[in-house]
C-alpha positions as CSV (number, residue, x, y, z in Angstrom):
1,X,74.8,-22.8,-57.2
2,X,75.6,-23.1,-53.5
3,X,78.5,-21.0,-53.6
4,X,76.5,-18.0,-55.8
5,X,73.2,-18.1,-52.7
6,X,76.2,-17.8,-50.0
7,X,77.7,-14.9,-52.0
8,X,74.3,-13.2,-52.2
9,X,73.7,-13.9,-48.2
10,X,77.1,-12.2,-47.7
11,X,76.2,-9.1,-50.0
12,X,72.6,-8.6,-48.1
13,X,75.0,-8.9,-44.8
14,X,77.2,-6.6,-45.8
15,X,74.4,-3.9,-47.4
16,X,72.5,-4.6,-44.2
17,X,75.4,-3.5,-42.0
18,X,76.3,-0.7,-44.3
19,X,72.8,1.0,-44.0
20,X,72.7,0.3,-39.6
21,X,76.4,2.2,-39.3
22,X,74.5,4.6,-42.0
23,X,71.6,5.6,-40.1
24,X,73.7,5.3,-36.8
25,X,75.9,8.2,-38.4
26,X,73.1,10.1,-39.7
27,X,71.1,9.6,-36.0
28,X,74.2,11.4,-34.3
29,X,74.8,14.1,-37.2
30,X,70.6,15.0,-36.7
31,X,71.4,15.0,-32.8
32,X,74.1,17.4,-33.0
C-alpha cells in the first residue's frame, strides 16, 4: 500500500514538472 501512495506522489511530481517546463516553453514560444 505504501509503496503504491509513493508511486502515485512520484507520478503527480513528475506530471507537475512536465506541465511547468510545458508552460515555460509555450511562455517563450508566445513571446517570440
Amino acid at each position: 500500500f505504501l509503496n503504491r501512495l509513493s508511486e502515485k506522489m512520484d507520478l503527480a511530481k513528475k506530471s507537475l514538472e512536465i506541465g511547468k517546463t510545458v508552460k515555460i516553453i509555450t511562455l517563450k514560444n508566445t513571446c517570440h
